[in-house]
PyMOL Python script that loads the backbone (N, CA, C, O; Angstrom):
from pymol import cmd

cmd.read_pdbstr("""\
ATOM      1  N   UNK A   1      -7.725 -10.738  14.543  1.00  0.00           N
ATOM      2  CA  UNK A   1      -9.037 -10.622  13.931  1.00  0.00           C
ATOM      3  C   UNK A   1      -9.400  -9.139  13.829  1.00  0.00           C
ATOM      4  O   UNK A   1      -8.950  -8.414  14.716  1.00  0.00           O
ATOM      5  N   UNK A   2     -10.183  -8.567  12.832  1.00  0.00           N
ATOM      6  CA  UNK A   2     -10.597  -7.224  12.684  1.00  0.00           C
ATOM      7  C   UNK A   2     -11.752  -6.752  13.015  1.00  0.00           C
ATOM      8  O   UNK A   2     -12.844  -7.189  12.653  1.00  0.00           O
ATOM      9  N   UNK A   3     -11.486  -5.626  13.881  1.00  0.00           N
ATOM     10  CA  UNK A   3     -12.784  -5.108  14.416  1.00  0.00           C
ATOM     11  C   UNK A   3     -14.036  -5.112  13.464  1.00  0.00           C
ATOM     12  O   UNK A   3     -15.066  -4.531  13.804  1.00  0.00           O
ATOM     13  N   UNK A   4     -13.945  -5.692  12.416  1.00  0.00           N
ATOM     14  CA  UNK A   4     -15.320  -5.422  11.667  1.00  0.00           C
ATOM     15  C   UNK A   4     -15.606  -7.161  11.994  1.00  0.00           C
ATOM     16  O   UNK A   4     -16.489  -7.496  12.783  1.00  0.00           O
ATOM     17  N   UNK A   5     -15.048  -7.814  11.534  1.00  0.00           N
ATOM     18  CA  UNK A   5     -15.136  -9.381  11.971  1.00  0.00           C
ATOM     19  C   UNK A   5     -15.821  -9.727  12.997  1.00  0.00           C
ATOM     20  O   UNK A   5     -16.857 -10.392  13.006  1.00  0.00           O
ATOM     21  N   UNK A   6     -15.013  -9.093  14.248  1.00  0.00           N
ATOM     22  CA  UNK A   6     -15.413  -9.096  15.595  1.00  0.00           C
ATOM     23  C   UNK A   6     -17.046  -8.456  16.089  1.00  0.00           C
ATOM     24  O   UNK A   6     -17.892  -8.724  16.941  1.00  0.00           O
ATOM     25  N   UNK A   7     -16.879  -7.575  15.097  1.00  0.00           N
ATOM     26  CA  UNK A   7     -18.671  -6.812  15.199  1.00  0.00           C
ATOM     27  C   UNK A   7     -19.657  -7.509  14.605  1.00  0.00           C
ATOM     28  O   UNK A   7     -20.794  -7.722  15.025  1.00  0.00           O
ATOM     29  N   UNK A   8     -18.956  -7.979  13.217  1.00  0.00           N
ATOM     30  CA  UNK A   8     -20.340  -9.109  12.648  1.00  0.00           C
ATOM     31  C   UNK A   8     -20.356 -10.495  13.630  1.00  0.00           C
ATOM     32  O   UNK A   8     -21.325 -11.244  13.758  1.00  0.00           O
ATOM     33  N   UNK A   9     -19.291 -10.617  14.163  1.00  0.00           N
ATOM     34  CA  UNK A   9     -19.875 -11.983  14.725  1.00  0.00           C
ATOM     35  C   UNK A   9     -20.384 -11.920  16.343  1.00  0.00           C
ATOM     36  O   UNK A   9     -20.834 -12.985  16.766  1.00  0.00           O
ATOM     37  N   UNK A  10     -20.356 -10.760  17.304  1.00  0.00           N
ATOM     38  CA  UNK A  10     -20.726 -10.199  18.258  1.00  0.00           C
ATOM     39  C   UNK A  10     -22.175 -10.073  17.408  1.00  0.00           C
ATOM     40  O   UNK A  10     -23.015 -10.799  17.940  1.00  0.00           O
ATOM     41  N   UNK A  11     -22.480  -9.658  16.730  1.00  0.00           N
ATOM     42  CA  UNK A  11     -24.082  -9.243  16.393  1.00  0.00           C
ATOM     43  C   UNK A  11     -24.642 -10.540  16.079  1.00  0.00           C
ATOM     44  O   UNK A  11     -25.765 -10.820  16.497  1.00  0.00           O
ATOM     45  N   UNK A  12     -24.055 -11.258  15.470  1.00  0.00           N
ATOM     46  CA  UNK A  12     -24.685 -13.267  15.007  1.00  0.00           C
ATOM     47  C   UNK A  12     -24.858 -13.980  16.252  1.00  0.00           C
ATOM     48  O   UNK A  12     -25.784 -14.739  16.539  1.00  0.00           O
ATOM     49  N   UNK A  13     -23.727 -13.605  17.059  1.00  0.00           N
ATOM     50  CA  UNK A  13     -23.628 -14.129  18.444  1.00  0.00           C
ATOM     51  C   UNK A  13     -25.066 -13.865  19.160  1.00  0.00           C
ATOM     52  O   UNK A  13     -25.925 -14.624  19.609  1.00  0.00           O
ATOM     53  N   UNK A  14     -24.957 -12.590  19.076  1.00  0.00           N
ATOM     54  CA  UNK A  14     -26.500 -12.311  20.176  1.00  0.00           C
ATOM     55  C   UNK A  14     -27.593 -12.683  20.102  1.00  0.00           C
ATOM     56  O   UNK A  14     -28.341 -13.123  20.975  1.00  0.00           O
ATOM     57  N   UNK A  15     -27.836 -12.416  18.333  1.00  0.00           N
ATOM     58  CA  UNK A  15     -29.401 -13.238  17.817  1.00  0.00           C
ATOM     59  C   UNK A  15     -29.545 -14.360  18.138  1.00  0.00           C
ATOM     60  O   UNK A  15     -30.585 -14.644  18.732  1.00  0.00           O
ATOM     61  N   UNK A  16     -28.406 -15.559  17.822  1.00  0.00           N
ATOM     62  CA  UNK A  16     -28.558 -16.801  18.161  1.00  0.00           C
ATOM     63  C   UNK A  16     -29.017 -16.698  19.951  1.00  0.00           C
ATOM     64  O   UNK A  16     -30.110 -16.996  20.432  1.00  0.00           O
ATOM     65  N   UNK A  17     -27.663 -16.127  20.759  1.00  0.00           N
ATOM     66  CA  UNK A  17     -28.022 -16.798  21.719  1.00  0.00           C
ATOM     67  C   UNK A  17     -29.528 -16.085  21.931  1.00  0.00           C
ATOM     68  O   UNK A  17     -29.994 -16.732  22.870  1.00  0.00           O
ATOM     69  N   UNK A  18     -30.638 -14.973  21.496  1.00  0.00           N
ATOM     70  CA  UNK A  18     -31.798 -14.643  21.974  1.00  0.00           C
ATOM     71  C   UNK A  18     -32.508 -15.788  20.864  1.00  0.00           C
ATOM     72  O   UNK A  18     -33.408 -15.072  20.427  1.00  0.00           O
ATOM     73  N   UNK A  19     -32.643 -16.914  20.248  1.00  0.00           N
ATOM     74  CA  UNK A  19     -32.796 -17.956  19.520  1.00  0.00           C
ATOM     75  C   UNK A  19     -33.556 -17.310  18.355  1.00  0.00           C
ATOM     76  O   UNK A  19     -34.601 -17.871  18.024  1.00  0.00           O
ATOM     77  N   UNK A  20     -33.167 -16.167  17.659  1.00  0.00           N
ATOM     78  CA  UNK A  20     -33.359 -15.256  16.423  1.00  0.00           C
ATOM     79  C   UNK A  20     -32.705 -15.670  15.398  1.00  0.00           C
ATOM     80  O   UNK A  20     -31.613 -16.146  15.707  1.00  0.00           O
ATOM     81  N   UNK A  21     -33.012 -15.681  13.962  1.00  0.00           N
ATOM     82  CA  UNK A  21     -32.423 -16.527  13.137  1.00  0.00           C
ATOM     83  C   UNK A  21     -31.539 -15.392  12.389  1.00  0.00           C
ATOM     84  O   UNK A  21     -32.047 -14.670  11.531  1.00  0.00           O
ATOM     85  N   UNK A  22     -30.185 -15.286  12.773  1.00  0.00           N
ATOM     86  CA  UNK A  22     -29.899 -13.713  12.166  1.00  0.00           C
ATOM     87  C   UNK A  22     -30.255 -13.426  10.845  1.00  0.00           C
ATOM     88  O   UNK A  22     -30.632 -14.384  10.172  1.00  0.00           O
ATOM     89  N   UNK A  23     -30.222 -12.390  10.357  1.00  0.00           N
ATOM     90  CA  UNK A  23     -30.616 -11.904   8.829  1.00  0.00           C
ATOM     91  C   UNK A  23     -30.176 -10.804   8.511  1.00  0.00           C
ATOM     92  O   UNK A  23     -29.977 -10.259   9.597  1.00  0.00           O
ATOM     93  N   UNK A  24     -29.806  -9.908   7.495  1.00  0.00           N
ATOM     94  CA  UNK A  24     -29.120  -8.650   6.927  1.00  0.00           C
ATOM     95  C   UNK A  24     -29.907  -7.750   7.875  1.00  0.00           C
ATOM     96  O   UNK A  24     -29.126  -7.284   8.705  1.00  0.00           O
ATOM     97  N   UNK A  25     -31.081  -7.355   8.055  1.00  0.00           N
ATOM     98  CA  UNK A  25     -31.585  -6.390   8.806  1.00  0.00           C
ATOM     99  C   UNK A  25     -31.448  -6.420  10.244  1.00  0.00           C
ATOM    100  O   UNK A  25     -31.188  -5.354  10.802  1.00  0.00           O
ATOM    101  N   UNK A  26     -31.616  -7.755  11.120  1.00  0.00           N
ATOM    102  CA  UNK A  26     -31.098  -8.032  11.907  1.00  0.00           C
ATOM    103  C   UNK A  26     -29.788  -7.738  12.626  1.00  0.00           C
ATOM    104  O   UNK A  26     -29.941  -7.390  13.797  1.00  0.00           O
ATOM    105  N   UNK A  27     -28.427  -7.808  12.146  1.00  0.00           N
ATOM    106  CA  UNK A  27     -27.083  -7.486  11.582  1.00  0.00           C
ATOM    107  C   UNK A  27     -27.226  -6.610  11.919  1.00  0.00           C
ATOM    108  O   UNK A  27     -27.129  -6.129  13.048  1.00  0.00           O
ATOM    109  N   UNK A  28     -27.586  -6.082  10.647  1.00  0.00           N
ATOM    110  CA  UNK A  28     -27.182  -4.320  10.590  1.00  0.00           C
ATOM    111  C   UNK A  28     -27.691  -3.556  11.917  1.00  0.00           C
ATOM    112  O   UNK A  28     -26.913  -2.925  12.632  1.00  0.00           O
ATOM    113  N   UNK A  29     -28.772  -3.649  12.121  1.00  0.00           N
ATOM    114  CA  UNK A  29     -29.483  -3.413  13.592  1.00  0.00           C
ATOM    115  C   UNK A  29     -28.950  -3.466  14.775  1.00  0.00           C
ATOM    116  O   UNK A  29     -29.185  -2.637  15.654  1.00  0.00           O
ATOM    117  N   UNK A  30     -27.971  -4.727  14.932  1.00  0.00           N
ATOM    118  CA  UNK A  30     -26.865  -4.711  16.320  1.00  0.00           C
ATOM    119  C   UNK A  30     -25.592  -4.315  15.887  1.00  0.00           C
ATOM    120  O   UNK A  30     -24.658  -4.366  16.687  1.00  0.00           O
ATOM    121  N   UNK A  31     -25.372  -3.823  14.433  1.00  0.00           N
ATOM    122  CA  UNK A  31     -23.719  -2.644  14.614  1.00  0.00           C
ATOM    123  C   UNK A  31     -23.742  -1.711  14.754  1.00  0.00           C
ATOM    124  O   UNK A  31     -24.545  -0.929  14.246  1.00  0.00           O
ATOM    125  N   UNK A  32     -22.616  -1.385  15.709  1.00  0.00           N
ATOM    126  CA  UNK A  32     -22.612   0.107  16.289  1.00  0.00           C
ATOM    127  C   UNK A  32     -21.922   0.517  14.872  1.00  0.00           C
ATOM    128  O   UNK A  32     -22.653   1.427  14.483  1.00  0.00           O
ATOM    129  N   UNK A  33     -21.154   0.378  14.133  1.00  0.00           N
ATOM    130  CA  UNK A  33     -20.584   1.044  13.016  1.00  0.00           C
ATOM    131  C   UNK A  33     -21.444   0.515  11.594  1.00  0.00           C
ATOM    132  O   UNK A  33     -21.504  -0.649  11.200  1.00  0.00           O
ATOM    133  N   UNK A  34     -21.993   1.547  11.047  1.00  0.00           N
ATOM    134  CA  UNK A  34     -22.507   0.843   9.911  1.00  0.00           C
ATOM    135  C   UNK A  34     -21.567   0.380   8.629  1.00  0.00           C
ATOM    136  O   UNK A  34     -20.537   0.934   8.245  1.00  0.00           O
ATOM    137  N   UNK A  35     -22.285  -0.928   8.011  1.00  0.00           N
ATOM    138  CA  UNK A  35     -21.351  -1.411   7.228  1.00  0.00           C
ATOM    139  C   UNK A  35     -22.133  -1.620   5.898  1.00  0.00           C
ATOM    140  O   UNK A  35     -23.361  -1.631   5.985  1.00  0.00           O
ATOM    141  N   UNK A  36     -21.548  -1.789   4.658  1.00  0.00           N
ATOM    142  CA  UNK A  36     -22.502  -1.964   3.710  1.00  0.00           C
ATOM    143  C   UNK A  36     -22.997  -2.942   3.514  1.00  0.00           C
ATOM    144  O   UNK A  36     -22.459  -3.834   4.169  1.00  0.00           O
ATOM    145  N   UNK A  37     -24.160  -3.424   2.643  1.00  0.00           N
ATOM    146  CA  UNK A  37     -25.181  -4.023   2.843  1.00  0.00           C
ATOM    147  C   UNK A  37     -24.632  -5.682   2.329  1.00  0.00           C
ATOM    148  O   UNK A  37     -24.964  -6.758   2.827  1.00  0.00           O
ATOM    149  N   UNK A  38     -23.545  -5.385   0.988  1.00  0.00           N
ATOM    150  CA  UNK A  38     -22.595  -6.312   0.277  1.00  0.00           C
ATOM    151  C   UNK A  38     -22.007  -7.150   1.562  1.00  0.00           C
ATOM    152  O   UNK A  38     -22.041  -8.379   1.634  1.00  0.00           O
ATOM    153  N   UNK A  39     -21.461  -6.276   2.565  1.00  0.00           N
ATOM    154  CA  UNK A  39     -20.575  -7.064   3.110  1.00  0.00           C
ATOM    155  C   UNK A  39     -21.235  -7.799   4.411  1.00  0.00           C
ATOM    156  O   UNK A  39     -20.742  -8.488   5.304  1.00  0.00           O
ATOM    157  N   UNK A  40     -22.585  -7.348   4.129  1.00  0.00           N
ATOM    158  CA  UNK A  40     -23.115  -7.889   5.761  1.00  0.00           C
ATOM    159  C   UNK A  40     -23.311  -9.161   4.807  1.00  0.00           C
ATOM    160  O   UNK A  40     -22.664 -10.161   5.117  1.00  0.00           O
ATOM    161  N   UNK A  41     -24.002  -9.215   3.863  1.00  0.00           N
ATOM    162  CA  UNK A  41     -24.662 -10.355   3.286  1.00  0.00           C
ATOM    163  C   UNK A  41     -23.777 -11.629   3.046  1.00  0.00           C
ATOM    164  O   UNK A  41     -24.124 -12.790   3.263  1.00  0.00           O
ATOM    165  N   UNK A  42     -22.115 -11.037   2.375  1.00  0.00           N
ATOM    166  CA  UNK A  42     -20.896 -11.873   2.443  1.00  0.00           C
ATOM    167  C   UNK A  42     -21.168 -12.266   3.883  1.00  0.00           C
ATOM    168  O   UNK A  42     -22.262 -12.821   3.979  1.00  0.00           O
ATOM    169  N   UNK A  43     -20.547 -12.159   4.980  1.00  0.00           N
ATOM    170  CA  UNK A  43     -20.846 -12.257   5.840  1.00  0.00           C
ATOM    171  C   UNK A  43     -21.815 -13.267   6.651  1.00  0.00           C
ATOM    172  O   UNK A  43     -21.412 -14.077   7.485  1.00  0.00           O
ATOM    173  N   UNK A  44     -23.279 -13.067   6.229  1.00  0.00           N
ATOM    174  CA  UNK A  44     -23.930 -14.206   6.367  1.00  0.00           C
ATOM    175  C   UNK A  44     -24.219 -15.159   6.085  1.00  0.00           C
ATOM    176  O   UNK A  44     -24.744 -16.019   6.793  1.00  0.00           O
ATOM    177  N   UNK A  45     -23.808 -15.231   4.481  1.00  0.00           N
ATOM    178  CA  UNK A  45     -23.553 -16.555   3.639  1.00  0.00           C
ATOM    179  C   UNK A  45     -22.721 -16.905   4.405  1.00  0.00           C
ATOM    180  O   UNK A  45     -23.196 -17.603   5.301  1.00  0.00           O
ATOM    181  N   UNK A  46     -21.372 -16.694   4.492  1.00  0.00           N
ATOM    182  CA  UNK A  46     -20.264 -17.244   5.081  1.00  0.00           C
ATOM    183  C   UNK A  46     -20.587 -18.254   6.025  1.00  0.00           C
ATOM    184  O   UNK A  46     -20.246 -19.437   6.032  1.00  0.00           O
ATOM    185  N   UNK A  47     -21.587 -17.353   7.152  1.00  0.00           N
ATOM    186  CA  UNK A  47     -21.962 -17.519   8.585  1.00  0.00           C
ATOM    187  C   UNK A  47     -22.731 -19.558   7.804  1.00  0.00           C
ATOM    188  O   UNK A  47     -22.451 -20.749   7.673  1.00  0.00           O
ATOM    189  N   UNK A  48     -23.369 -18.909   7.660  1.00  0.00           N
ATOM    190  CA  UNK A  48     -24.868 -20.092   7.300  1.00  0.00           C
ATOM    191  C   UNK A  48     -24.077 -21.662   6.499  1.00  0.00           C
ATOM    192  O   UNK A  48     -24.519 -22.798   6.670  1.00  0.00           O
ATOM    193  N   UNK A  49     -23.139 -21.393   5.842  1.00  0.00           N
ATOM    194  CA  UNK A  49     -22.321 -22.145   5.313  1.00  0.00           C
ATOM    195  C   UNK A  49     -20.973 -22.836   6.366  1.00  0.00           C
ATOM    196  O   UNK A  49     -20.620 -24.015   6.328  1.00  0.00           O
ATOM    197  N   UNK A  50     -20.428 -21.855   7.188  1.00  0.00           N
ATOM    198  CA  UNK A  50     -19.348 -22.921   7.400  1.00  0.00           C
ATOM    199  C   UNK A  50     -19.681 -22.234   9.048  1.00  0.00           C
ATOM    200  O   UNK A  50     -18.635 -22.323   9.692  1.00  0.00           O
ATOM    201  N   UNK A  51     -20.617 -21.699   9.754  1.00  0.00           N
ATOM    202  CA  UNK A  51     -21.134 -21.134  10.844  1.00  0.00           C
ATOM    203  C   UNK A  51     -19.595 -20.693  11.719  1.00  0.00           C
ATOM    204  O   UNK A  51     -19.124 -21.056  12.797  1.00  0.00           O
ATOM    205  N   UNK A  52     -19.086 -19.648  10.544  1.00  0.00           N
ATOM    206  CA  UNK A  52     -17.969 -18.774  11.198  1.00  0.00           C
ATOM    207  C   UNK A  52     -18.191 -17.445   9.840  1.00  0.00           C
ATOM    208  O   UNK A  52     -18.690 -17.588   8.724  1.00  0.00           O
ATOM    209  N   UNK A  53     -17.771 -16.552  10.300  1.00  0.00           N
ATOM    210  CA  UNK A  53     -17.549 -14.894   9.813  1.00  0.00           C
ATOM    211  C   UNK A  53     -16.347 -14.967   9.077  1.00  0.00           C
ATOM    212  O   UNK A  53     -15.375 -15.433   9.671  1.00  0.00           O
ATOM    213  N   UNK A  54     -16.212 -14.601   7.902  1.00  0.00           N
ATOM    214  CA  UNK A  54     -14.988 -14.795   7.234  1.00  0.00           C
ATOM    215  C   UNK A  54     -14.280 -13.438   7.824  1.00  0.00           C
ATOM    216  O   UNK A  54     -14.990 -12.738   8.546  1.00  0.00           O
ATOM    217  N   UNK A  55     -12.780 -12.966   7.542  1.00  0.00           N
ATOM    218  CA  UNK A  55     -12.356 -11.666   8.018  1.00  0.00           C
ATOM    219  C   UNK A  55     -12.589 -11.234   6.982  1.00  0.00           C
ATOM    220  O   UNK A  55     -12.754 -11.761   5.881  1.00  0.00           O
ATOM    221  N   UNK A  56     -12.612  -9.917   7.435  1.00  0.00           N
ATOM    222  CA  UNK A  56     -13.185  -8.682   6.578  1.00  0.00           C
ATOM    223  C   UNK A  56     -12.288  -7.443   7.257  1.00  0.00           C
ATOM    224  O   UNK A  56     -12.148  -7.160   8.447  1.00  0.00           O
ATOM    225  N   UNK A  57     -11.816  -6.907   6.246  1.00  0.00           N
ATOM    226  CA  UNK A  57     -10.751  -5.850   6.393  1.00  0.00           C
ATOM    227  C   UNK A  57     -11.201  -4.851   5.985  1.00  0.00           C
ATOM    228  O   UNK A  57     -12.008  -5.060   5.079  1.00  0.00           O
ATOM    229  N   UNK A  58     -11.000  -3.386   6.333  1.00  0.00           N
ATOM    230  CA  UNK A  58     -10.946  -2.160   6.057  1.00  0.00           C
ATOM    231  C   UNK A  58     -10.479  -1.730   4.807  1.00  0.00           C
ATOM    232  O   UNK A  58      -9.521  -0.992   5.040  1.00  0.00           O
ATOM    233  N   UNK A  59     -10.718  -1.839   3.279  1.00  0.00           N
ATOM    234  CA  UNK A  59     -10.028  -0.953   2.703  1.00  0.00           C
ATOM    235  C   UNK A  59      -9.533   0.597   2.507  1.00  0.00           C
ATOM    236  O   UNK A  59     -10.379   1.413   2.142  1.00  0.00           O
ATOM    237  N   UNK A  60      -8.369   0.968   2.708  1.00  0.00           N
ATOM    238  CA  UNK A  60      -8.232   2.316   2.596  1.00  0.00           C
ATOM    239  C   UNK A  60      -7.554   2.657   0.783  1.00  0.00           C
ATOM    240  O   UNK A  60      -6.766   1.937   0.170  1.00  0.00           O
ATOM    241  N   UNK A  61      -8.117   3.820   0.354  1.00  0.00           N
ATOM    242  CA  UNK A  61      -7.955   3.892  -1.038  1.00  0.00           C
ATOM    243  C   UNK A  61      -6.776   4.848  -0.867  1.00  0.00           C
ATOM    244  O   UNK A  61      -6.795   5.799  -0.086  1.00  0.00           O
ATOM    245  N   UNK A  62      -5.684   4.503  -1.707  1.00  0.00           N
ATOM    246  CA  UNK A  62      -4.535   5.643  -1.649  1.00  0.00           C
ATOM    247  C   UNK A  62      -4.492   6.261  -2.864  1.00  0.00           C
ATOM    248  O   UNK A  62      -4.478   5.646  -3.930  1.00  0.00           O
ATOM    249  N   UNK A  63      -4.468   7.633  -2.739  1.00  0.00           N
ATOM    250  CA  UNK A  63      -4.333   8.413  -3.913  1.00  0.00           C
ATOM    251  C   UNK A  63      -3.262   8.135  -4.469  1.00  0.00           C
ATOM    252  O   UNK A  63      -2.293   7.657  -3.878  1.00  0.00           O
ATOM    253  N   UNK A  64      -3.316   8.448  -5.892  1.00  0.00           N
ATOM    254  CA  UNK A  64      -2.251   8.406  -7.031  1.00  0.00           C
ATOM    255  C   UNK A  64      -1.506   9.659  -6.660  1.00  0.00           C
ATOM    256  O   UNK A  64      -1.978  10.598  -6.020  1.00  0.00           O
ATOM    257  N   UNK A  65      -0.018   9.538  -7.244  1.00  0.00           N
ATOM    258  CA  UNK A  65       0.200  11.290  -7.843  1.00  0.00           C
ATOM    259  C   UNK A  65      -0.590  11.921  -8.202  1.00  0.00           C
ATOM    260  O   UNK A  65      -1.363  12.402  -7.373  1.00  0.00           O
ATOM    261  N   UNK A  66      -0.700  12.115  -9.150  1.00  0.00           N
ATOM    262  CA  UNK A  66      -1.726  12.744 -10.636  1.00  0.00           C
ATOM    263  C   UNK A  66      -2.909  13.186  -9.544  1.00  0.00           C
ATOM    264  O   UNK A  66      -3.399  14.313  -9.481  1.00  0.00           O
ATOM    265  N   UNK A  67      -3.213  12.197  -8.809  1.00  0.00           N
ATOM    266  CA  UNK A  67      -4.492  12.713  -8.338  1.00  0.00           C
ATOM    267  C   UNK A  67      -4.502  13.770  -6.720  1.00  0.00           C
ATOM    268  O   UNK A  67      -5.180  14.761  -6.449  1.00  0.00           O
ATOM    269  N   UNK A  68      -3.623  13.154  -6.034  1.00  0.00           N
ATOM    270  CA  UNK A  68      -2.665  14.460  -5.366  1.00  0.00           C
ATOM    271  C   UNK A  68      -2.363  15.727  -6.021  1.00  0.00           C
ATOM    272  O   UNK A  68      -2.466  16.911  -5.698  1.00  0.00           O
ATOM    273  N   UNK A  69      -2.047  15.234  -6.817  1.00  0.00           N
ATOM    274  CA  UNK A  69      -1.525  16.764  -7.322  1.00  0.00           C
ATOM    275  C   UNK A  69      -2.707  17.714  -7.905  1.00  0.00           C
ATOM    276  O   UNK A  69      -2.713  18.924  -7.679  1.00  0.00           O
ATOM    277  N   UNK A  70      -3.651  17.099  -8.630  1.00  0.00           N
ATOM    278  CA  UNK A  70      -5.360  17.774  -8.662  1.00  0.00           C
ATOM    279  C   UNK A  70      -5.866  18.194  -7.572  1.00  0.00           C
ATOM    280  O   UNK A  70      -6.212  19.371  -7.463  1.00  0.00           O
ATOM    281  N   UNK A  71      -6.013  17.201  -6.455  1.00  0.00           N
ATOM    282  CA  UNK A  71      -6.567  17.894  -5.280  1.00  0.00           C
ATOM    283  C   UNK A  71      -5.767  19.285  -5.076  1.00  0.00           C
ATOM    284  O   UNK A  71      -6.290  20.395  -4.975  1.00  0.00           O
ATOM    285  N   UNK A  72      -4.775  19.068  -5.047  1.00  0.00           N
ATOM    286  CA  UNK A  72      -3.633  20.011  -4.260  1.00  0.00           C
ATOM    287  C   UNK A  72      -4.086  21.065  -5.059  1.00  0.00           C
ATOM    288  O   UNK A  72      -4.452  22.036  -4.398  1.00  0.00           O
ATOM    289  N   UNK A  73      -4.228  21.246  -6.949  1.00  0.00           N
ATOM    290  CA  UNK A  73      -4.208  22.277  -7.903  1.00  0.00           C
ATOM    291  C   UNK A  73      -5.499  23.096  -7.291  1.00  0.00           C
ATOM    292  O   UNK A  73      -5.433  24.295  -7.022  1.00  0.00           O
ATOM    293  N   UNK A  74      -6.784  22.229  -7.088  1.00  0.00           N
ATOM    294  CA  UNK A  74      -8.048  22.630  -6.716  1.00  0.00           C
ATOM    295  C   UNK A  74      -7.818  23.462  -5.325  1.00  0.00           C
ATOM    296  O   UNK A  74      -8.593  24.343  -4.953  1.00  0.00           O
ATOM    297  N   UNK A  75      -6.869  23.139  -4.743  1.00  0.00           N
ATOM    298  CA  UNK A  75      -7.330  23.792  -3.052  1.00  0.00           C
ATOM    299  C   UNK A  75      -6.250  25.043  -3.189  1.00  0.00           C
ATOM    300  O   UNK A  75      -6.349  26.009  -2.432  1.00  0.00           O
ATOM    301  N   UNK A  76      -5.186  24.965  -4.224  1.00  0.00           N
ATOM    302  CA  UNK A  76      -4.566  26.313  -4.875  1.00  0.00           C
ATOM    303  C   UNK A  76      -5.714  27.429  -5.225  1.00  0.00           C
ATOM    304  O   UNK A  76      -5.863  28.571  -4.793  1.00  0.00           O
ATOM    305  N   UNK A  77      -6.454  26.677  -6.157  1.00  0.00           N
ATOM    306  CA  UNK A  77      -7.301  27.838  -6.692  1.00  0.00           C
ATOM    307  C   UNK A  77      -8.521  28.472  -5.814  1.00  0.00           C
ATOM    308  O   UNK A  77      -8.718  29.687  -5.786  1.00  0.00           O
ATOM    309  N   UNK A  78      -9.443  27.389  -4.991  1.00  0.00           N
ATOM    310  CA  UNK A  78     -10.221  27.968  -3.845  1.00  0.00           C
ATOM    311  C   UNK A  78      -9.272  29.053  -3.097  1.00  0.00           C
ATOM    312  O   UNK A  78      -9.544  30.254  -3.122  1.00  0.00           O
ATOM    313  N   UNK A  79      -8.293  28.602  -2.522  1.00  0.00           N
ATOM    314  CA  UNK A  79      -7.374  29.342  -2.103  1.00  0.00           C
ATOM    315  C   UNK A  79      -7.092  30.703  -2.761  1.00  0.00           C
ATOM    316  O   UNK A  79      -6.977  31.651  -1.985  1.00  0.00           O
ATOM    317  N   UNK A  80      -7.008  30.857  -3.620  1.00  0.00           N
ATOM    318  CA  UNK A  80      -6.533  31.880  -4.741  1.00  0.00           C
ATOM    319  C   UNK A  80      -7.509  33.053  -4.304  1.00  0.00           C
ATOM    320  O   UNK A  80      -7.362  34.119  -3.707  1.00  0.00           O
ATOM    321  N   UNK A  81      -8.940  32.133  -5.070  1.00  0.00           N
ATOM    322  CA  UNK A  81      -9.981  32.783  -5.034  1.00  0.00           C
ATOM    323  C   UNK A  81     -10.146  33.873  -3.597  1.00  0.00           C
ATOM    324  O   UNK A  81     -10.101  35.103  -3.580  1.00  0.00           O
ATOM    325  N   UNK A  82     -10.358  32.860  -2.397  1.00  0.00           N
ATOM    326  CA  UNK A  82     -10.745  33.510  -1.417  1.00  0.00           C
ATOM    327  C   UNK A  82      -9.764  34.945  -1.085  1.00  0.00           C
ATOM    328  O   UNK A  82     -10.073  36.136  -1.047  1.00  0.00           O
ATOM    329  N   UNK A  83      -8.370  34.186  -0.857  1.00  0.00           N
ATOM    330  CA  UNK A  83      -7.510  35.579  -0.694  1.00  0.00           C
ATOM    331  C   UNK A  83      -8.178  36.583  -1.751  1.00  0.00           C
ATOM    332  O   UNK A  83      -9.015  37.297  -1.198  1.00  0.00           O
ATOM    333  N   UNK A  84      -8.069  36.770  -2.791  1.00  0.00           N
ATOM    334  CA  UNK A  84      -8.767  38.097  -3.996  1.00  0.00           C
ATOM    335  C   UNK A  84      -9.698  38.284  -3.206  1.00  0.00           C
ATOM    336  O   UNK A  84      -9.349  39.111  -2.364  1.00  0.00           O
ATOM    337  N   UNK A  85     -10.927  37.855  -3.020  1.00  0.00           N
ATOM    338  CA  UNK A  85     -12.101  38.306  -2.403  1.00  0.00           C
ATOM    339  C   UNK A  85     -11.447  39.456  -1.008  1.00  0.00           C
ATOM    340  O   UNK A  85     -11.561  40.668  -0.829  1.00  0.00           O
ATOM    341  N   UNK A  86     -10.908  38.592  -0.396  1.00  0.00           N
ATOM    342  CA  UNK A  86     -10.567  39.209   0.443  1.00  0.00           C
ATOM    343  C   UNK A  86     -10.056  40.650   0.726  1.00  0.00           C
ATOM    344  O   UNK A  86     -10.353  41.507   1.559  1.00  0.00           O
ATOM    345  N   UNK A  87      -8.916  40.556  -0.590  1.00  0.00           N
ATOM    346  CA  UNK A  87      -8.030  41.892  -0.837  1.00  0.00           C
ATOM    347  C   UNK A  87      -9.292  42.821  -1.200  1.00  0.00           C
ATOM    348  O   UNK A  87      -9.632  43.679  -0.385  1.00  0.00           O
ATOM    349  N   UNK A  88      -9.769  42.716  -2.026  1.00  0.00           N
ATOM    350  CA  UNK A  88     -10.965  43.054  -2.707  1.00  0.00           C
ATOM    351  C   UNK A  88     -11.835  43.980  -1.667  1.00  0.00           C
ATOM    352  O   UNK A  88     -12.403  45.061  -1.818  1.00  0.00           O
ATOM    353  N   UNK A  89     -11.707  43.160  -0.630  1.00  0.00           N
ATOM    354  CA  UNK A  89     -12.913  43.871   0.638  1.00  0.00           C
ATOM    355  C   UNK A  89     -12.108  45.508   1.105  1.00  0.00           C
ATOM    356  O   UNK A  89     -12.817  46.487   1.336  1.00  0.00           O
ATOM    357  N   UNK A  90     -10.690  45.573   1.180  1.00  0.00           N
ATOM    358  CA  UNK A  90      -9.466  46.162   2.358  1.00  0.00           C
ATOM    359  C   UNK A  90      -9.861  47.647   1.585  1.00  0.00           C
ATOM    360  O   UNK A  90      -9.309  48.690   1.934  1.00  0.00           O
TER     361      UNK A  90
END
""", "prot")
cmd.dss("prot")
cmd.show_as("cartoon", "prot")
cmd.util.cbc("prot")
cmd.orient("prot")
């Protein structure tokens, strides 16, 4: 199970057992990691419907080439820049 899973349903867990009817603000209020507002709400539908937390995974976005290679061009030229400044000062 994924630590985000485990956090939305640790936070559903508590309201109930303090006999609180959980809700998005609620939620969000007992995670230590904030999460977006989309996924708390997935989340509580889920909850209210089949009274379990669906999993919910981390997406990580992986750069393209093309787009590696932009970053990389951009931190060439900051780079560039600063050294000149620099020489510039000597």
């Amino acid at each position: 199970m994924s630590t985000i899973t485990q956090e939305l349903e640790n936070a559903i867990g508590s309201l109930i057992s303090e006999g609180k009817e959980p809700s998005v603000a609620l939620i969000k209020s007992r995670l230590a990691n904030p999460l977006p507002i989309p996924v708390i709400i997935k989340a509580l539908q889920a909850w209210k419907k089949n009274a379990k937390v669906p999993t919910i995974e981390k997406q990580t976005k992986e750069l393209t080439a093309d787009e590696r290679i932009t970053q990389l061009e951009q931190q060439i030229i900051t780079l560039s820049t600063r050294l000149a400044k620099l020489e510039a000062q000597q």
